[in-house]
Legacy VTK file of the C-alpha trace (Angstrom):
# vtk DataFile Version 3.0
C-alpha trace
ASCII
DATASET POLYDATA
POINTS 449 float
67.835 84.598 116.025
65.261 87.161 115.124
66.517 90.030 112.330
63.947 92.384 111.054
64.815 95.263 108.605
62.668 98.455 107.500
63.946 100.224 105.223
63.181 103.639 107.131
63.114 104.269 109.458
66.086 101.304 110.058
64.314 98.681 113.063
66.344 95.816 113.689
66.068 93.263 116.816
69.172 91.148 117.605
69.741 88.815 120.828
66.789 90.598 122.062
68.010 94.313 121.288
66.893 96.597 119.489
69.304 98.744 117.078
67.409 101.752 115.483
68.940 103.849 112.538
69.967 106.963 115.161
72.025 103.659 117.613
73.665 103.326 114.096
74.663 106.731 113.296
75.722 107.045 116.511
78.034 104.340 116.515
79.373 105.463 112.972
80.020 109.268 114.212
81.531 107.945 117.190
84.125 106.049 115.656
85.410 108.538 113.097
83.001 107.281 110.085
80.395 109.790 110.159
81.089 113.616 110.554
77.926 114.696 111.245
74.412 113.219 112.995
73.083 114.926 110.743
73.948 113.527 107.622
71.571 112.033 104.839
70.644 109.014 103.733
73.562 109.206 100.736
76.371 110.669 103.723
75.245 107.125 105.970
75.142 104.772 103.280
79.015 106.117 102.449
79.944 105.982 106.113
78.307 102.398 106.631
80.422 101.286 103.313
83.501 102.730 104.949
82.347 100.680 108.207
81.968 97.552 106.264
85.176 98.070 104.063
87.107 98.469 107.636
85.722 95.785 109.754
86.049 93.267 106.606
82.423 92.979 105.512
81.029 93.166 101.980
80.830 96.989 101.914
77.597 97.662 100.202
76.328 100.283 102.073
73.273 98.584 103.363
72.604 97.472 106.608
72.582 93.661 107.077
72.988 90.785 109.741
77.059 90.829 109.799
77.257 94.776 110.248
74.548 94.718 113.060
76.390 91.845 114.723
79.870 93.833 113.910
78.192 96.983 115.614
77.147 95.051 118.690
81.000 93.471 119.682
82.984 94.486 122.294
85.678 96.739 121.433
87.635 99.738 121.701
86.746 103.267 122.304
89.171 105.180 120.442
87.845 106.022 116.743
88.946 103.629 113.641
88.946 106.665 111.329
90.335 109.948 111.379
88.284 112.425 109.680
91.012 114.298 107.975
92.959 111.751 106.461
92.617 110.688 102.813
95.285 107.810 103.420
94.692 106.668 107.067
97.544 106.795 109.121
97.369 103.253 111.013
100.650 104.272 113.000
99.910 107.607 115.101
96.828 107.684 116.650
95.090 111.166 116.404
97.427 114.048 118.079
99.815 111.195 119.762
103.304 110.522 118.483
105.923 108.297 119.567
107.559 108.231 122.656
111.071 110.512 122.781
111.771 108.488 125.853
113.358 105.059 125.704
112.377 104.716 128.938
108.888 104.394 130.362
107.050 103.925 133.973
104.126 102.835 134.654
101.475 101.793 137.452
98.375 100.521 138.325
96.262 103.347 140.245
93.450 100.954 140.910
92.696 97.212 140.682
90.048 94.487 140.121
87.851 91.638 141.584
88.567 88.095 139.821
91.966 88.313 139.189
94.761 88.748 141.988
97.068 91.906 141.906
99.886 89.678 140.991
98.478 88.288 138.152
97.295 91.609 136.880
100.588 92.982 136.956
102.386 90.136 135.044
99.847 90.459 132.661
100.577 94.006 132.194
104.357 93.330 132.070
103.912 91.168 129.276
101.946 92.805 127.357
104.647 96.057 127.632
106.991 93.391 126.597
105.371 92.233 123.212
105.613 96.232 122.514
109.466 96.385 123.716
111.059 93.343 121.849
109.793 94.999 118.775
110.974 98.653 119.613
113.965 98.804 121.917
111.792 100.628 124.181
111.912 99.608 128.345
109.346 99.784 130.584
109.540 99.981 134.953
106.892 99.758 136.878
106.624 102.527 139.377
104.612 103.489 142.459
105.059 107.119 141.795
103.417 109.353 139.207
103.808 107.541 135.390
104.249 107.898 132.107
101.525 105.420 131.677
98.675 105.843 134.677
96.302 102.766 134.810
93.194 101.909 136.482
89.841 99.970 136.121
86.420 102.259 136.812
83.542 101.710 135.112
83.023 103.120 131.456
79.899 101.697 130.139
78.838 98.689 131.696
79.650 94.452 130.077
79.819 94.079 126.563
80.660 97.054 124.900
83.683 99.593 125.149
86.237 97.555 126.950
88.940 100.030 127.578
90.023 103.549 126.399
93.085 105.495 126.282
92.522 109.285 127.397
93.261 112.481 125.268
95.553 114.242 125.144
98.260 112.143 125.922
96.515 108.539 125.221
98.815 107.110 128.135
96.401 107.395 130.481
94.601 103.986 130.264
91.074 103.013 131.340
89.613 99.630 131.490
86.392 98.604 131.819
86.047 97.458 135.588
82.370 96.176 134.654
83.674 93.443 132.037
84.585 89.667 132.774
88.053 89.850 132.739
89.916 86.640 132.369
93.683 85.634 132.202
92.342 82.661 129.806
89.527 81.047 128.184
86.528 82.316 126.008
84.260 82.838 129.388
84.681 86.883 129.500
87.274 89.332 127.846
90.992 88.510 127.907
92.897 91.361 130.167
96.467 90.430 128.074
95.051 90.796 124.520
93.027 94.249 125.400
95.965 95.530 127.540
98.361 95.162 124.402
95.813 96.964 122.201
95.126 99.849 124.934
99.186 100.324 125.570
100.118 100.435 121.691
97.374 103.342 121.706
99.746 104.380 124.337
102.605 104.090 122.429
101.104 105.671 119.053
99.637 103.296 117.033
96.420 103.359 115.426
93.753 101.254 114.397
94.412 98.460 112.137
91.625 96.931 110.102
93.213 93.095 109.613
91.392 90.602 111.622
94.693 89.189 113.415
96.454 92.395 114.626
96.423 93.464 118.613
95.330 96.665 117.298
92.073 95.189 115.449
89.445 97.290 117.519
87.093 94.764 117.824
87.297 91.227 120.394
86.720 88.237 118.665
87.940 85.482 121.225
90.673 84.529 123.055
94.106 83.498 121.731
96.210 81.033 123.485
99.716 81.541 121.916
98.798 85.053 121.755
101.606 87.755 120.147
101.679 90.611 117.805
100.991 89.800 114.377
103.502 91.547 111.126
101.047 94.140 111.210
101.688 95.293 114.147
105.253 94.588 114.263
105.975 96.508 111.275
103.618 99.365 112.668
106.090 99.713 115.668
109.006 99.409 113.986
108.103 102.436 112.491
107.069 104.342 114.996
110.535 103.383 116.955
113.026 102.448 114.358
116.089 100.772 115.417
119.260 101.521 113.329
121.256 98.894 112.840
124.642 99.910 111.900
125.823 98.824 108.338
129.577 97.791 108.199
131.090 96.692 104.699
134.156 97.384 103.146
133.185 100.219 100.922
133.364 99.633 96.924
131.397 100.972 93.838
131.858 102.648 90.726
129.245 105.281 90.040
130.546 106.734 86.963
127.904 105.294 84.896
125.568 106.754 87.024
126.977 110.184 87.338
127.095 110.021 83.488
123.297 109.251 83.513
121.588 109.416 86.842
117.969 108.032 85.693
117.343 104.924 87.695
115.138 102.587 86.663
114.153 100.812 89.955
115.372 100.973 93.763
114.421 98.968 97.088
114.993 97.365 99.852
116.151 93.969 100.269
115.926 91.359 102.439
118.821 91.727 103.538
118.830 95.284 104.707
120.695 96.725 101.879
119.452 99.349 98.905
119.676 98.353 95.555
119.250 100.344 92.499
118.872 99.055 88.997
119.352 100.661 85.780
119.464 98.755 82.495
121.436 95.854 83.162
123.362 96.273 85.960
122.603 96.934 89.550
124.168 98.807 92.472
124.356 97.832 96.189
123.962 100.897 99.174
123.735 101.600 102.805
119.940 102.648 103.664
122.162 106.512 104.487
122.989 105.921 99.802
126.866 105.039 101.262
128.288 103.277 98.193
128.845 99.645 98.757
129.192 97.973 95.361
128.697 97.442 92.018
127.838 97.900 89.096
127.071 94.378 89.099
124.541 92.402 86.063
121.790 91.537 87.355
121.724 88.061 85.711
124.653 87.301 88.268
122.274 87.824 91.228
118.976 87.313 89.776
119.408 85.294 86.727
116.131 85.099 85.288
115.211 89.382 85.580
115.664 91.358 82.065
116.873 94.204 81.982
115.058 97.611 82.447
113.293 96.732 84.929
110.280 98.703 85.776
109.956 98.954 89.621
110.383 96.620 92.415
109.801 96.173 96.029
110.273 93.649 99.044
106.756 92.750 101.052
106.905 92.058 104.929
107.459 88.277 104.360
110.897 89.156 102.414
109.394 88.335 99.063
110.602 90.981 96.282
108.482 91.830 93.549
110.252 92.656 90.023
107.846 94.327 87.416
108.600 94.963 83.872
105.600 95.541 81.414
103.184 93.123 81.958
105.089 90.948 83.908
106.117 89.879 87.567
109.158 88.112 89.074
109.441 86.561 92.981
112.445 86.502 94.604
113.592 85.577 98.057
117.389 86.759 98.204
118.823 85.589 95.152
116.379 82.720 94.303
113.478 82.701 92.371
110.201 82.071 94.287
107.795 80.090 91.965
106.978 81.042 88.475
106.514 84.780 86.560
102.812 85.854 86.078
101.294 88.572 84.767
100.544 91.504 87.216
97.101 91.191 86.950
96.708 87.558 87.972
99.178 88.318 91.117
97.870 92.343 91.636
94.446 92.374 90.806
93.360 95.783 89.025
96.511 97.361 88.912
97.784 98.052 85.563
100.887 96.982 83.579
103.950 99.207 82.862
104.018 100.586 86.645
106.252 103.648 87.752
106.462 102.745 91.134
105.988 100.175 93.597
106.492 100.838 97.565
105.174 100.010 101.209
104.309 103.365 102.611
104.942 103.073 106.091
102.022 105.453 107.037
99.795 102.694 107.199
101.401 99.635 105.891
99.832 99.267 102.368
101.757 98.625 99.132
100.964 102.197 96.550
101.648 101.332 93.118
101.926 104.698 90.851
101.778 105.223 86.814
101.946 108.160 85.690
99.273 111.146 86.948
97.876 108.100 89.246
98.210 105.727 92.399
96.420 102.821 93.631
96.576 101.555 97.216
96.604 97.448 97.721
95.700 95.913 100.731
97.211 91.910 100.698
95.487 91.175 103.845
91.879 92.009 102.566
89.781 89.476 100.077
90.977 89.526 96.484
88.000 91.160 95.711
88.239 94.038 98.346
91.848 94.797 97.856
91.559 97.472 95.524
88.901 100.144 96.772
86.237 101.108 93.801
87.395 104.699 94.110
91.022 104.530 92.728
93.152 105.591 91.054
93.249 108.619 92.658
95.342 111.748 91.514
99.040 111.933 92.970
98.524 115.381 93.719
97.258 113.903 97.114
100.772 113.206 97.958
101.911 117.157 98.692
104.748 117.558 96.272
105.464 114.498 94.353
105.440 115.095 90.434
103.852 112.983 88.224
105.745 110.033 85.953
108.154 108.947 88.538
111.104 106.589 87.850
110.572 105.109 91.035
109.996 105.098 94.640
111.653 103.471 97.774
110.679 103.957 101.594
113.261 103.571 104.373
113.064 104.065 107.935
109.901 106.469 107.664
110.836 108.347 104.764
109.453 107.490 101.184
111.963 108.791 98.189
110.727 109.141 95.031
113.003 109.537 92.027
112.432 111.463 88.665
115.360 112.058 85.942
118.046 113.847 87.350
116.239 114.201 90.807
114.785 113.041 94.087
112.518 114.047 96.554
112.364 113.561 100.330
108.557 112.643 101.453
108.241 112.734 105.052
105.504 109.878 105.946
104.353 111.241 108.971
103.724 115.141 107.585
102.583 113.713 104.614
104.232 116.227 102.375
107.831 116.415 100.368
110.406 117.976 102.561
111.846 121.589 102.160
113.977 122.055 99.285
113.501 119.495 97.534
113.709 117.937 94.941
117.715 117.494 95.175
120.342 115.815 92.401
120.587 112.502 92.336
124.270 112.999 90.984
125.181 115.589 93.725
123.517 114.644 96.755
123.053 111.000 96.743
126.642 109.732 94.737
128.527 112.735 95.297
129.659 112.947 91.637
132.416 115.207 90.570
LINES 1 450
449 0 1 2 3 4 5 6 7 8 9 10 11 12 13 14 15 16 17 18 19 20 21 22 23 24 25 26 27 28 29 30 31 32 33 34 35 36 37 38 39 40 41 42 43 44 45 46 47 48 49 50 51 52 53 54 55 56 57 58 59 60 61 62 63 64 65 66 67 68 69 70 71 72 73 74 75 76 77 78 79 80 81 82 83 84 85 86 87 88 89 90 91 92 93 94 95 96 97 98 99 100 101 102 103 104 105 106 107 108 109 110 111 112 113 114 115 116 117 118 119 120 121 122 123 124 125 126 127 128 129 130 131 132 133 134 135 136 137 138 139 140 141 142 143 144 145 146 147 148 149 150 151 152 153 154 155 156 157 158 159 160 161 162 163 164 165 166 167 168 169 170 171 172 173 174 175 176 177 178 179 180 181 182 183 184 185 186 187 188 189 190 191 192 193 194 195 196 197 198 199 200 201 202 203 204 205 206 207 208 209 210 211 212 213 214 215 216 217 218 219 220 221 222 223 224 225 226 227 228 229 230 231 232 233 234 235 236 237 238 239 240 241 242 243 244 245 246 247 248 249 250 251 252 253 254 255 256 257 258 259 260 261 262 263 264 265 266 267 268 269 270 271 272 273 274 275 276 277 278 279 280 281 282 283 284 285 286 287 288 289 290 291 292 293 294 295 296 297 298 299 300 301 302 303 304 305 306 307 308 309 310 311 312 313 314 315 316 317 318 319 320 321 322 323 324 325 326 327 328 329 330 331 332 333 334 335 336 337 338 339 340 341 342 343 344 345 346 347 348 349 350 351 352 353 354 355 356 357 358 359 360 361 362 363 364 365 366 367 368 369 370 371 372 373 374 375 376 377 378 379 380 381 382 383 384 385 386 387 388 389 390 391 392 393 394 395 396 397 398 399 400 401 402 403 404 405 406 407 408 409 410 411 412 413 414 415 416 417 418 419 420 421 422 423 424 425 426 427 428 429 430 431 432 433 434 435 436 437 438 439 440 441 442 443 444 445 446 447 448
């Protein structure tokens, strides 16, 4: 394979094509990298790092074999990147929310050569129902006028955009009619796997940048057991949450608390249920703050924690993190999951003696805070590329929070963060703290008297 590089003007030659520094820009302004076609060299080399960082490449900045060859894929035509957003919100896609419906139609407007009608519409009927076991949404097909129109036309010819979901909406959905499309095998593009990327555009989700997600922009090759990954899963889930009603016999005392409502650490469990610790006993809730039990020790339930513990949270495989100092514990329910380590052999370059710890479900990355500053950590990247080089970065970002939190918790789409006496409501889709807030902890969450 033939690679030449200049270093300007930019000349490359792969498979025969040749990819010149303005092809590059252009692909990096088209897909939300680059704001202008204009920019310098310093604005491109920043973009192209972004690029890399995204598509999980070394992000150097320079231009190199894997990027080129990244560039050149197949893929999708919506943009990875939205301009405005500090903290990229993988789960709405640019001005499209989530349905209000429960209900959706949809039909086929126009068809394609190579694979029968029949066979295109099963494949479109199960790629709706990946989406729907996932978000208690339904989908009908219809022969009438849709909440989801689709049709193949041409949109630029074999090998590069593959399929597109129209502004304003996104539920109108083009695919490529000049691709291969195949119902299996590696010899063209797969309709299922691009049909389940173009409908959770549909649906509100964003890009994702992990290799195994539907809503990876890129094709890499065709899956035979193919399904959503976590990613996505957890992406839809919030964009459609699904309460599940919690019925216990209520129980509780929250007279220590009332006395002294500083928390030390709150999350979610496993099991559904918040829990809030403080010194050395620990409280069981509803995810509404209903009162279900305790206090409790925490050596009953987790018998290796100490007490004061700093922050905690539970990951998408149902893993929860304790942290205290320098220190972190793994438990799965009740029982410990291997041994302690120090947080910076399990989280590298995040520091000891953490505030908070929480999965932000605007985009499906743990945030750890400490005091004036946050850091985001991305599991599914390299250990190397977890961390990006340019945190922390100042929680002033978040609209509202204060610095030096006791803690943090998110719960169907809403991310609480608790200080002394108080708490305050962040709404993960504005991306600010809700009106009037902060509230009392005391008052408004355990009704004290």
């Amino acid at each position: 394979m033939e690679f030449l590089f200049y270093v300007f003007p930019f000349l490359f030659s792969l498979n025969n094509t040749i990819v010149n520094e303005t092809m590059i820009m252009h692909e990096l302004y088209e897909y939300g990298y680059l704001s202008d076609m204009n920019s310098n060299k310093t604005e491109m080399m920043a973009s192209l790092k972004e690029y890399q960082y995204f598509s999980n490449i070394e992000p150097t900045g320079e231009i190199n074999k894997e990027t080129i060859e990244m560039l050149m894929k197949p893929r999708c035509g919506h943009p990875d990147k939205l301009k405005d957003d500090q903290r990229k919100k993988r789960y709405l896609f640019a001005s499209n929310g989530p349905s209000a419906k429960s209900l959706l139609t949809y039909r086929t407007q126009e068809y394609i050569k190579g694979i029968s009608r029949k066979d295109v519409d099963e494949i479109f009927s199960q790629a709706l129902y990946l989406w729907s076991k996932h978000s208690g949404l339904r989908f009908s097909r219809s022969r009438a006028q849709s909440d989801l129109e689709i049709r193949f036309e041409p949109i630029d010819g074999e090998g590069k955009i593959y399929g597109v979901a129209l502004k304003p909406t996104y539920r109108s959905i083009i695919f490529d009619s000049k691709e291969r499309w195949t119902k299996e095998g590696n010899n063209g593009i797969n309709l299922l796997q691009i049909a389940t990327h173009e409908f959770g555009h549909a649906l509100g989700l964003g890009h994702s940048d992990r290799r195994n997600s539907v809503m990876y922009p890129f094709y890499t090759e065709y899956k035979k057991n193919f399904d959503l990954d976590v990613d996505d899963i957890n992406g839809i889930k919030a964009l459609y949450k699904r309460y599940i009603p919690q019925h216990e016999a209520l129980n509780g005392d929250v007279s220590i608390i009332c006395n002294d409502p500083k928390i030390d650490a709150i999350f979610v469990a496993p099991d559904g249920y918040v829990y809030i610790l403080k010194d050395e006993h620990y409280w069981k809730l509803c995810t509404d703050f209903t009162m279900v039990d305790g206090p409790r020790l925490i050596k009953t339930r987790w018998a290796e924690l100490p007490s004061k513990i700093d922050t905690a949270f539970t990951a998408w495989n149902n893993i929860t993190y304790f942290f205290k100092d320098n220190v972190v514990w793994k438990y799965i329910l009740d029982k410990k999951h291997k041994y302690s380590k120090l947080i910076n052999n399990a989280f590298e370059e995040i520091p000891d003696d953490l505030d908070a710890a929480f999965i932000w479900s605007g985009n499906g990355n743990l945030y750890f805070f400490k005091g004036t500053k946050y850091w985001m950590f991305d599991a599914f990247k390299p250990p190397h590329m977890r961390v990006r080089d340019f945190f922390p970065l100042s929680i002033r970002l978040w609209n509202g929070v204060p610095n030096n939190v006791d803690d943090a918790v998110a719960i169907n789409g809403v991310t609480y963060f608790f200080k002394g006496d108080s708490y305050y409501k962040y709404d993960d889709k504005r991306r600010r703290v809700q009106h009037g807030y902060p509230k009392s902890i005391k008052y408004d969450i355990f009704k004290c008297k």
